[in-house]
Each structure stands twice: as structure tokens, then as C-alpha cells.
PDB file with one MODEL, atoms N, CA, C and O in Angstrom:
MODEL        1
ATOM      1  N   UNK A   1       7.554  23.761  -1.417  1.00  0.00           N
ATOM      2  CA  UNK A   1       8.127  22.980  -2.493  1.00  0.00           C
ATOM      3  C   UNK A   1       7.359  23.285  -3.772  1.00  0.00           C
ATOM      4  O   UNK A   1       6.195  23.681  -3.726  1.00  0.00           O
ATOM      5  N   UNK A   2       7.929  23.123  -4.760  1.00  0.00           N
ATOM      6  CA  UNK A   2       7.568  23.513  -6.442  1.00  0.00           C
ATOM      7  C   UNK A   2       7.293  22.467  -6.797  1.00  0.00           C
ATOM      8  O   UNK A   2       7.874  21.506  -6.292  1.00  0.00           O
ATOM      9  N   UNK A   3       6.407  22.296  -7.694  1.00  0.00           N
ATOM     10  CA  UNK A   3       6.470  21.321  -8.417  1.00  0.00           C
ATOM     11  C   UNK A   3       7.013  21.471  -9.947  1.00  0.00           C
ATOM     12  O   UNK A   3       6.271  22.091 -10.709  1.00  0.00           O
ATOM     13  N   UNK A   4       8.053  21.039 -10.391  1.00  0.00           N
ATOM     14  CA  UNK A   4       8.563  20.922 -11.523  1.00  0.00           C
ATOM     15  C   UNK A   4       8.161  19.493 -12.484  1.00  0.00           C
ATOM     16  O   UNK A   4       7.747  18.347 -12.314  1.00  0.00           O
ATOM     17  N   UNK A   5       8.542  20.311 -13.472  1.00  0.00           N
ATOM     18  CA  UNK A   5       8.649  19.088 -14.781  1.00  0.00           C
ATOM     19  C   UNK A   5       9.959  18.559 -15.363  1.00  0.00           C
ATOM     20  O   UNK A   5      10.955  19.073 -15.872  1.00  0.00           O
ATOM     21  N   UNK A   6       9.421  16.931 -14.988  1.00  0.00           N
ATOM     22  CA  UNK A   6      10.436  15.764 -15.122  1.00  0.00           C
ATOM     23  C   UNK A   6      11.248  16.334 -16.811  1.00  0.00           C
ATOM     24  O   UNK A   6      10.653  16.841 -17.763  1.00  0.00           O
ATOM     25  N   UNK A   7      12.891  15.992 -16.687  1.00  0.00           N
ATOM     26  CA  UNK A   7      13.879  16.341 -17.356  1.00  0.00           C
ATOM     27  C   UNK A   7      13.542  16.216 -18.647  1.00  0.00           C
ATOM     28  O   UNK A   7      14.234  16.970 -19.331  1.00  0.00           O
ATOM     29  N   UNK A   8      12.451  15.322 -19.542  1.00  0.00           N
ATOM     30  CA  UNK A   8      12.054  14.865 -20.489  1.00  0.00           C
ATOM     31  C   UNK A   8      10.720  16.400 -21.051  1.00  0.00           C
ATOM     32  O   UNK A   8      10.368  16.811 -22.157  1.00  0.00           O
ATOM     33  N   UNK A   9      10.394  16.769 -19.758  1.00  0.00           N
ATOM     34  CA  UNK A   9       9.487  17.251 -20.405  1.00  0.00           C
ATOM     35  C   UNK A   9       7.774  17.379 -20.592  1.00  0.00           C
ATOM     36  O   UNK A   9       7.024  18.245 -21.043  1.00  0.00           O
ATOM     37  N   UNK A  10       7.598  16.055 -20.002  1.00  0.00           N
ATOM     38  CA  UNK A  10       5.803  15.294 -20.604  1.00  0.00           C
ATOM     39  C   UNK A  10       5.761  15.265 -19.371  1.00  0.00           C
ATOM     40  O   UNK A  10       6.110  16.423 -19.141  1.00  0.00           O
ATOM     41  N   UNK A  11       5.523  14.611 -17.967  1.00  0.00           N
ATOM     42  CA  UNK A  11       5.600  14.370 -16.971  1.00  0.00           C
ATOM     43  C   UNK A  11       5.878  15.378 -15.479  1.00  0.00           C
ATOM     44  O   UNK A  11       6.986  15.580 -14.981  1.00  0.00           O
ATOM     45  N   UNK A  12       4.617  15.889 -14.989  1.00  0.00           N
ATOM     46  CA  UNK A  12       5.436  16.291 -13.557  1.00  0.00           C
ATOM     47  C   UNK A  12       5.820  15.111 -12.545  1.00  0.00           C
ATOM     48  O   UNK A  12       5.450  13.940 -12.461  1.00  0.00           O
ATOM     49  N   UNK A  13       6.660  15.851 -11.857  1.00  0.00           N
ATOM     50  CA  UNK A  13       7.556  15.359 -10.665  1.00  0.00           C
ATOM     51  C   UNK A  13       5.876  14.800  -9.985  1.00  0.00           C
ATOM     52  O   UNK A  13       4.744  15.126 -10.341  1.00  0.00           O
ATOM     53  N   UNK A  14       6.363  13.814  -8.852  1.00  0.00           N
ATOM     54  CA  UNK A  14       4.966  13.642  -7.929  1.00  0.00           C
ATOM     55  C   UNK A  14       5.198  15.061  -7.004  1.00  0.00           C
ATOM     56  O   UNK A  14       6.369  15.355  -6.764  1.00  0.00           O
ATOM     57  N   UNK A  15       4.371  15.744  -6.600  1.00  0.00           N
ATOM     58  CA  UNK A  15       4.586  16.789  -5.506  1.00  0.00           C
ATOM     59  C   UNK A  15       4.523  16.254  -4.262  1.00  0.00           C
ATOM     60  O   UNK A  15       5.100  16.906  -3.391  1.00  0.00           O
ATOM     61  N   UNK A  16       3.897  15.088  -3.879  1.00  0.00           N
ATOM     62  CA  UNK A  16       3.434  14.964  -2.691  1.00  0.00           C
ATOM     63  C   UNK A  16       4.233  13.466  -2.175  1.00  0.00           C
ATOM     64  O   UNK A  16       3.883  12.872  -1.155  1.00  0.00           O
ATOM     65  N   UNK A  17       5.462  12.949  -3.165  1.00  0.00           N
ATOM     66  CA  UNK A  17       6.407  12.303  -2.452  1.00  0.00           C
ATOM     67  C   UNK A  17       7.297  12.772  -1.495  1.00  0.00           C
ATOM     68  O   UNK A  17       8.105  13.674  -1.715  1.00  0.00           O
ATOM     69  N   UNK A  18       7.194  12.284  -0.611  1.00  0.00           N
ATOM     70  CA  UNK A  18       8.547  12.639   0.413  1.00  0.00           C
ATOM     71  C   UNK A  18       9.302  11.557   0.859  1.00  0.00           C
ATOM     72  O   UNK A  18       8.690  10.508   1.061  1.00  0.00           O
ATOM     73  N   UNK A  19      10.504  11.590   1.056  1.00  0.00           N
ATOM     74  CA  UNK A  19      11.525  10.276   0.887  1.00  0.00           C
ATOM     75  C   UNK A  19      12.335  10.951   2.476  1.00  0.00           C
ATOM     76  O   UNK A  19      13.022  11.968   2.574  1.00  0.00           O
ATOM     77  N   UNK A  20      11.900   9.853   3.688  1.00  0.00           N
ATOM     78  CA  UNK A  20      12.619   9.802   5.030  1.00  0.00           C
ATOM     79  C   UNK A  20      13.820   8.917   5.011  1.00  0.00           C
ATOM     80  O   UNK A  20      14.267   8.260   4.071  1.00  0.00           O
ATOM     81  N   UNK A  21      14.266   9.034   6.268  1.00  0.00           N
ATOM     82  CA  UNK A  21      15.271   7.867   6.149  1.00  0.00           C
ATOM     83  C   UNK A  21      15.018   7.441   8.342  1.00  0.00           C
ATOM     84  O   UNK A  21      14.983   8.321   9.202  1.00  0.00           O
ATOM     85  N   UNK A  22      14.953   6.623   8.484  1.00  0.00           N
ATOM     86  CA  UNK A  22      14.707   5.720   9.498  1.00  0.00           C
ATOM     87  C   UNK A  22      16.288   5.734  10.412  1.00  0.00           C
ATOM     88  O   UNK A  22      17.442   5.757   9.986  1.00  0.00           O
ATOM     89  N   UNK A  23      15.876   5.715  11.476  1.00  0.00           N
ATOM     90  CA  UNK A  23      17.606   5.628  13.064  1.00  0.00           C
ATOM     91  C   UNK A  23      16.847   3.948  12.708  1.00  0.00           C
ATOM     92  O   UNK A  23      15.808   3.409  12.327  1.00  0.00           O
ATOM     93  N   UNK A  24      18.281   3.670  13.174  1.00  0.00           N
ATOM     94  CA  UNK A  24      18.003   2.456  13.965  1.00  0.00           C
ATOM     95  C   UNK A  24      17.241   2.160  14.456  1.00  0.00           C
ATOM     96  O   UNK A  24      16.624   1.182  14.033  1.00  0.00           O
ATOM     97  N   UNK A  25      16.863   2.760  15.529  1.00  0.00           N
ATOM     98  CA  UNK A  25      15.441   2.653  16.613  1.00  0.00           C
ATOM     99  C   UNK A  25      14.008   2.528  15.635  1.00  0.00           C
ATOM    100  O   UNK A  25      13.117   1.682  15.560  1.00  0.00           O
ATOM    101  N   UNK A  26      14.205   3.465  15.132  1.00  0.00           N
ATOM    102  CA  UNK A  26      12.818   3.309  14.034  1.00  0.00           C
ATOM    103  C   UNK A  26      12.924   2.236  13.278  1.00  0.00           C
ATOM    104  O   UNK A  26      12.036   1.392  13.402  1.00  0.00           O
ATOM    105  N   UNK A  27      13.755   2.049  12.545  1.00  0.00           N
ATOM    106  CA  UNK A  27      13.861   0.864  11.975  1.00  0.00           C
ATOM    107  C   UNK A  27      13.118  -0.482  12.672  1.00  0.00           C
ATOM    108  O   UNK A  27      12.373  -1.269  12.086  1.00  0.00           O
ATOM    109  N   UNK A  28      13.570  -0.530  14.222  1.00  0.00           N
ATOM    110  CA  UNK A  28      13.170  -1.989  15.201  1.00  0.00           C
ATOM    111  C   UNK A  28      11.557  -1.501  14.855  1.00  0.00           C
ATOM    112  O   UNK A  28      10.939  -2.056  13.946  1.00  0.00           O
ATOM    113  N   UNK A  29      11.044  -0.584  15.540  1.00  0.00           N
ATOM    114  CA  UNK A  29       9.792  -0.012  15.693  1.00  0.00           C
ATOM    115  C   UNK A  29       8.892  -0.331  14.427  1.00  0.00           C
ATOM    116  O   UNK A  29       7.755  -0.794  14.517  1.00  0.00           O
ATOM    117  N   UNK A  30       9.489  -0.048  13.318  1.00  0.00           N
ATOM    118  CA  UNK A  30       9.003  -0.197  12.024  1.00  0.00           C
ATOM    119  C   UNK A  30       8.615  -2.010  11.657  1.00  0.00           C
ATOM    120  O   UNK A  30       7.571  -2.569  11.319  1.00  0.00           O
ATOM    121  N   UNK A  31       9.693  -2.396  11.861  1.00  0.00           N
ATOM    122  CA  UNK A  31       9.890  -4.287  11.868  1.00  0.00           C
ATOM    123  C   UNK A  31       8.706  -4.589  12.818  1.00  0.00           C
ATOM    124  O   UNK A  31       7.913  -5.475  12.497  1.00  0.00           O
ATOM    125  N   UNK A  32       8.560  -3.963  13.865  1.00  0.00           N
ATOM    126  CA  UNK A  32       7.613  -4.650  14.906  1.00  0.00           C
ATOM    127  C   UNK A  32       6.607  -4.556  14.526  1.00  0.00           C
ATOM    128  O   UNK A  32       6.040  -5.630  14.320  1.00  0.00           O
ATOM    129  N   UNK A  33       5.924  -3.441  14.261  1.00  0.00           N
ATOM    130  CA  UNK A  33       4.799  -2.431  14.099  1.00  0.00           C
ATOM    131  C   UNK A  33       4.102  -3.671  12.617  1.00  0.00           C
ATOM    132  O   UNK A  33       2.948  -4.083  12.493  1.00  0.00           O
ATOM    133  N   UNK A  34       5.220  -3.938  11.791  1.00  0.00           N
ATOM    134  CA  UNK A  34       4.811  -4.627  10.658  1.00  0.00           C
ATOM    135  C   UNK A  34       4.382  -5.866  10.808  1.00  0.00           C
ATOM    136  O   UNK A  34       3.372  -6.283  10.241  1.00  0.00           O
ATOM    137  N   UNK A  35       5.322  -6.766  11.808  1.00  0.00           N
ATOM    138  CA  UNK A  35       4.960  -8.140  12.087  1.00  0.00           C
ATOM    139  C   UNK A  35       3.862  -8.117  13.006  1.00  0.00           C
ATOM    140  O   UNK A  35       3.073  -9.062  13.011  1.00  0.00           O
ATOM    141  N   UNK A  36       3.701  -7.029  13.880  1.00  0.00           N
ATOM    142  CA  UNK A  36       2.114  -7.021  14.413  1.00  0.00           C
ATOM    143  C   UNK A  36       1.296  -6.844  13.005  1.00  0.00           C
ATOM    144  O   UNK A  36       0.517  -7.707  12.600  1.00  0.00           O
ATOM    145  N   UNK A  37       1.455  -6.125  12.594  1.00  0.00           N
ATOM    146  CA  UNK A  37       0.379  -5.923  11.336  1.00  0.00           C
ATOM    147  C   UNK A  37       0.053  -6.928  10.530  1.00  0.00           C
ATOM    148  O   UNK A  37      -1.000  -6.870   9.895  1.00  0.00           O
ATOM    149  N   UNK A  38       1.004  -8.138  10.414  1.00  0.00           N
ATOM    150  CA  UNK A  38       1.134  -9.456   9.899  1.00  0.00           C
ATOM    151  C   UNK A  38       0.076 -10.144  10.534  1.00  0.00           C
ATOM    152  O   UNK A  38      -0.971 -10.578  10.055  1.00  0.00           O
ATOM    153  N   UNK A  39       0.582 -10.180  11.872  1.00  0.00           N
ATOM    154  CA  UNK A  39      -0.147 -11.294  12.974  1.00  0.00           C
ATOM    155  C   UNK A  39      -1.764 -10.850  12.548  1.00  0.00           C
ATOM    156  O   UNK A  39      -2.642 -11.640  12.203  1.00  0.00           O
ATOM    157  N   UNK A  40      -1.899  -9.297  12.680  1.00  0.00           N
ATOM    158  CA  UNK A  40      -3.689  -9.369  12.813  1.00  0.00           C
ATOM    159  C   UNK A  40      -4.373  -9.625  11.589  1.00  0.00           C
ATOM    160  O   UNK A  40      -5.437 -10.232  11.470  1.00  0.00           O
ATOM    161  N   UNK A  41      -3.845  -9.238  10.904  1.00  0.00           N
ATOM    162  CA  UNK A  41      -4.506  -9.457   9.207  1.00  0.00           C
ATOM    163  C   UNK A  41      -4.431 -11.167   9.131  1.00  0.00           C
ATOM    164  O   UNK A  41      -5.459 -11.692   8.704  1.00  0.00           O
ATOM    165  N   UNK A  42      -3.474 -11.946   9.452  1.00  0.00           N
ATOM    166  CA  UNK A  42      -3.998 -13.359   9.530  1.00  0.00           C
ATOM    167  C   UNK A  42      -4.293 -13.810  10.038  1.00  0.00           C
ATOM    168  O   UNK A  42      -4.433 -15.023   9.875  1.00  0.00           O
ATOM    169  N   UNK A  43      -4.685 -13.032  11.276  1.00  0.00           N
ATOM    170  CA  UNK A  43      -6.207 -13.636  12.214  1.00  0.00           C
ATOM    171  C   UNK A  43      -7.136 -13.332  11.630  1.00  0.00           C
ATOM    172  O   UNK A  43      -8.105 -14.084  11.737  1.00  0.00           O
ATOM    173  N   UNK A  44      -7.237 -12.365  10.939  1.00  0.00           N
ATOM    174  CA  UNK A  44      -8.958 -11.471  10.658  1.00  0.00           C
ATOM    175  C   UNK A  44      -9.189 -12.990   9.668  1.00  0.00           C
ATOM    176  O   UNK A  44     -10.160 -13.685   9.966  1.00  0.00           O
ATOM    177  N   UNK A  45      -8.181 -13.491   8.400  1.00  0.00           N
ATOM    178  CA  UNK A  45      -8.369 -14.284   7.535  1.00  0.00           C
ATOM    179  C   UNK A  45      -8.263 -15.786   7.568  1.00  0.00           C
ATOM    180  O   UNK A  45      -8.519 -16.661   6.740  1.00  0.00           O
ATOM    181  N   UNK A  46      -7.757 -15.794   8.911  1.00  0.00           N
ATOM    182  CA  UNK A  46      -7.309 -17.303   9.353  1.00  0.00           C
ATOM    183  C   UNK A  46      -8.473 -18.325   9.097  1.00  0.00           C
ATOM    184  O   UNK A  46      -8.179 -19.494   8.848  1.00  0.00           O
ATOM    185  N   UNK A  47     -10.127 -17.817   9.164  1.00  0.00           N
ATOM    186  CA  UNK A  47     -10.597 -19.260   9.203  1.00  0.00           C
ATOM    187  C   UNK A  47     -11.373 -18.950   7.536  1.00  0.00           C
ATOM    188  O   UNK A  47     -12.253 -19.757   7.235  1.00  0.00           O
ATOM    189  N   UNK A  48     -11.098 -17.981   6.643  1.00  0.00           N
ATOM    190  CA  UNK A  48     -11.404 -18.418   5.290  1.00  0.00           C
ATOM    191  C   UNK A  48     -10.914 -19.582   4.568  1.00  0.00           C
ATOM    192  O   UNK A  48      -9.975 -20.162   5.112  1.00  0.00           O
ATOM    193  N   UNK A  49     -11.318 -20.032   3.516  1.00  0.00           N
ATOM    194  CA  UNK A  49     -10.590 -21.068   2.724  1.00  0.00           C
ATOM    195  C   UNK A  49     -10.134 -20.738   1.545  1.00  0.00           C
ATOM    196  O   UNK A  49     -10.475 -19.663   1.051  1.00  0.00           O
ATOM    197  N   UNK A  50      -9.764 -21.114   1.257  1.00  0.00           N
ATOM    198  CA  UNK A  50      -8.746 -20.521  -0.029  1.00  0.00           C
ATOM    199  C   UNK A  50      -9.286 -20.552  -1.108  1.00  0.00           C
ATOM    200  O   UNK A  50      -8.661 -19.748  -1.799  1.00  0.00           O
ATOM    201  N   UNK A  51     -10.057 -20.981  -1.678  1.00  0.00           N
ATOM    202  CA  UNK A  51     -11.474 -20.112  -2.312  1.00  0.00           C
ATOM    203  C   UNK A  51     -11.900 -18.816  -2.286  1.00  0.00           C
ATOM    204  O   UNK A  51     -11.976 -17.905  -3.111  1.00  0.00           O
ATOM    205  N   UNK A  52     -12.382 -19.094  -0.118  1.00  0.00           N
ATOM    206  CA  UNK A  52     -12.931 -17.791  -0.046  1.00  0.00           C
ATOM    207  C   UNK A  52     -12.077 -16.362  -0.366  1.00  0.00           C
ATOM    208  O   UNK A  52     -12.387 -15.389  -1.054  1.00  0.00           O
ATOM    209  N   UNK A  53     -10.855 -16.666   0.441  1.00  0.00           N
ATOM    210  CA  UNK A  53      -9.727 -15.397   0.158  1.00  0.00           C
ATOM    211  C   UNK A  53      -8.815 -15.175  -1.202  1.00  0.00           C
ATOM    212  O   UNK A  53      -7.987 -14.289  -1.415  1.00  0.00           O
ATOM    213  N   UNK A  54      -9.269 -16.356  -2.124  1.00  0.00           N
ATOM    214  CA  UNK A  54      -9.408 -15.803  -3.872  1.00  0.00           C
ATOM    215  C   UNK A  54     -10.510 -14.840  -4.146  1.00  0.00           C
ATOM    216  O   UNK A  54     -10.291 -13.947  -4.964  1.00  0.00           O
ATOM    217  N   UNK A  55     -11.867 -14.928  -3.460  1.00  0.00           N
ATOM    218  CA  UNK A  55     -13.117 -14.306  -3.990  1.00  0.00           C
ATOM    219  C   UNK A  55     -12.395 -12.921  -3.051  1.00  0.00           C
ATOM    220  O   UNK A  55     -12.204 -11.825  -3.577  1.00  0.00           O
ATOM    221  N   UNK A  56     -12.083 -13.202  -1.711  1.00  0.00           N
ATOM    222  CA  UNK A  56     -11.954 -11.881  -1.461  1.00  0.00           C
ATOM    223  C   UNK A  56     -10.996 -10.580  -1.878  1.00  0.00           C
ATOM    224  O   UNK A  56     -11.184  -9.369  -1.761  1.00  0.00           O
ATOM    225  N   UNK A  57      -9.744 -11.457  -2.486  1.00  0.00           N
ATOM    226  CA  UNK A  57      -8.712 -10.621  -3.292  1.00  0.00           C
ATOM    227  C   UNK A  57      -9.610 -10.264  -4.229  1.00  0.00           C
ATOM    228  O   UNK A  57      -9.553  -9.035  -4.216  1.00  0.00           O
ATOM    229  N   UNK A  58     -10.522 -10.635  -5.152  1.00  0.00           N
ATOM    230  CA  UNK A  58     -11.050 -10.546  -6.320  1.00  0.00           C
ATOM    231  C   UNK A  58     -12.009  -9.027  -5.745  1.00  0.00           C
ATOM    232  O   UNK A  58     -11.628  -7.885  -6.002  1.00  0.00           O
ATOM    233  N   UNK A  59     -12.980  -9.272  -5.132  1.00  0.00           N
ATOM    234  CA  UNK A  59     -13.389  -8.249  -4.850  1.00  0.00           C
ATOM    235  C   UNK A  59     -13.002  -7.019  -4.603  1.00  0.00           C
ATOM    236  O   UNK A  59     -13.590  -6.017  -5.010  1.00  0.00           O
ATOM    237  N   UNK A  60     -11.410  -7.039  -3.531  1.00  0.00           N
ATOM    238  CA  UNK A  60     -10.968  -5.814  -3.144  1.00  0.00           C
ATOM    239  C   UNK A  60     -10.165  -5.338  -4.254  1.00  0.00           C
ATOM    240  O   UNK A  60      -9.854  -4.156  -4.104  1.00  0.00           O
ATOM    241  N   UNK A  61      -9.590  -6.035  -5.656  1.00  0.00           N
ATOM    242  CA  UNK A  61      -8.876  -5.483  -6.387  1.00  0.00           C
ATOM    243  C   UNK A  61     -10.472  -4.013  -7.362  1.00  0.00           C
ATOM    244  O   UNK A  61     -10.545  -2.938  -7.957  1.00  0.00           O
ATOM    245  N   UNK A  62     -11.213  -5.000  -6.901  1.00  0.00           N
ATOM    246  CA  UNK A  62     -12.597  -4.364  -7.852  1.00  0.00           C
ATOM    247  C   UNK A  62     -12.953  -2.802  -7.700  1.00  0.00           C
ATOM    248  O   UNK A  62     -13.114  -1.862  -8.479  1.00  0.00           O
ATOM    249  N   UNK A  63     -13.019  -3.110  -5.459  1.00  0.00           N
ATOM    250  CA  UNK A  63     -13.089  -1.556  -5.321  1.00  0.00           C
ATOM    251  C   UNK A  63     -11.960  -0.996  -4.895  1.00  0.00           C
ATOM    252  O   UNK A  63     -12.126   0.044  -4.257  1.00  0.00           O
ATOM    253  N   UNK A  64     -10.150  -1.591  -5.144  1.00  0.00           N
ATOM    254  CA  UNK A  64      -9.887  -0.555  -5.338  1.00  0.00           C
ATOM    255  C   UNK A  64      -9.397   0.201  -6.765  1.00  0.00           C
ATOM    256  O   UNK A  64      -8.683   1.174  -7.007  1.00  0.00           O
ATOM    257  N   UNK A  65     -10.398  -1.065  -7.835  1.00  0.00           N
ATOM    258  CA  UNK A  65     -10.516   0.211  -9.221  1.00  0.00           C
ATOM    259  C   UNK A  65     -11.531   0.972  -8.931  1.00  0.00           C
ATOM    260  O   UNK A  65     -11.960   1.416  -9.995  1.00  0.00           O
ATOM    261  N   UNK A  66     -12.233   1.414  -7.919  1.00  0.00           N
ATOM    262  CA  UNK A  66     -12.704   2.336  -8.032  1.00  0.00           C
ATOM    263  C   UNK A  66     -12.863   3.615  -7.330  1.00  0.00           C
ATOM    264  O   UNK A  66     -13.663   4.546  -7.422  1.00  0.00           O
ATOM    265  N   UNK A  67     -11.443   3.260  -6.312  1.00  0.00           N
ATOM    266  CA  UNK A  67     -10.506   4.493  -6.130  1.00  0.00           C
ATOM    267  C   UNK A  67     -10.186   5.150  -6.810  1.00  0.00           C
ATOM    268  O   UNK A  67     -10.247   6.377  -6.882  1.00  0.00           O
ATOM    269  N   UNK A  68      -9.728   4.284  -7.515  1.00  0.00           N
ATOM    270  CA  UNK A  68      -9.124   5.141  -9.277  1.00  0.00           C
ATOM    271  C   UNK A  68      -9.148   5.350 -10.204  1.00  0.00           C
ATOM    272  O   UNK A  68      -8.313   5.648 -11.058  1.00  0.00           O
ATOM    273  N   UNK A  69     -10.647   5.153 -10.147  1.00  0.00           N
ATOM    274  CA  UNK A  69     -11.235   5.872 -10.796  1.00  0.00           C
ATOM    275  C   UNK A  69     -11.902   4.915 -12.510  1.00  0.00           C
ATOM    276  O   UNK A  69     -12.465   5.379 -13.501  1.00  0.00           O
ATOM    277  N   UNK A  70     -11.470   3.446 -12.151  1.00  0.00           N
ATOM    278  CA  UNK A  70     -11.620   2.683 -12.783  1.00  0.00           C
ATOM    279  C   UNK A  70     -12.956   1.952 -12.625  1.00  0.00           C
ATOM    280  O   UNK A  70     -13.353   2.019 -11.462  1.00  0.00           O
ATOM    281  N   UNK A  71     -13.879   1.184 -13.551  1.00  0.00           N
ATOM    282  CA  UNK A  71     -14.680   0.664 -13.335  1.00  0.00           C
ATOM    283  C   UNK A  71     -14.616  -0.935 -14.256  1.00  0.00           C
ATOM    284  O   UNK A  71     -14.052  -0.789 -15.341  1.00  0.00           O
ATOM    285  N   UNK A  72     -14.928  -1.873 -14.079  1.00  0.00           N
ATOM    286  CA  UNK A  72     -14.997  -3.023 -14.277  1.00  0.00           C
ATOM    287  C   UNK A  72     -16.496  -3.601 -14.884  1.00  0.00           C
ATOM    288  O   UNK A  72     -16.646  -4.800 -15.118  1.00  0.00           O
TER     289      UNK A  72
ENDMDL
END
């Protein structure tokens, strides 16, 4: 695949999007896979207080500016 420049001009295309499309079956698989993913993440957080999991959103937005390169 090429990477080209968006119709305008200023902007490349992303190169490294790729756009699937899901059967049915995947679809269920996908739904499941997610509501498990639901269930454990609000166990891991279930006995914070809502304080604590304000401080902890606060923190993780912090490092992930500094994925990207952002600093605070």
C-alpha cells in the first residue's frame, strides 16, 4: 500500500489504518470478548472510591500525554 496525500493537499492519508468488516459470528465473539473486558476492569476498580478513580483517571490521562509525546 502507498501512502498518498489527502485531496486537499496538507495532510497524508493514515498508512497504517485498516478498516475490517466482522460475520456475524465475530460480531457475538466481539460483544462477548467486550463484556468480559467490562466485567474485569470493574473488578480491578470495584473497591476504589470515587475520589480515588478521579485521581486515577487524572493520572493515566498524564502518562498517556506522554505517549505523545506531551508533557504536563
Amino acid at each position: 500500500m502507498k501512502c498518498r496525500i489527502s485531496p486537499n493537499g496538507t495532510r497524508p492519508f493514515d498508512c497504517l489504518k485498516l478498516h475490517i468488516r466482522l460475520t456475524r459470528k465475530g460480531k457475538r465473539v466481539a460483544k462477548t470478548v467486550f463484556e468480559q473486558r467490562g466485567r474485569w476492569i470493574a473488578g480491578l476498580l470495584g473497591n476504589l472510591s470515587d475520589a480515588e478513580r478521579t485521581q486515577l483517571a487524572i493520572l493515566l490521562d498524564k502518562v498517556a500525554g506522554n505517549l505523545a509525546g506531551k508533557t504536563s
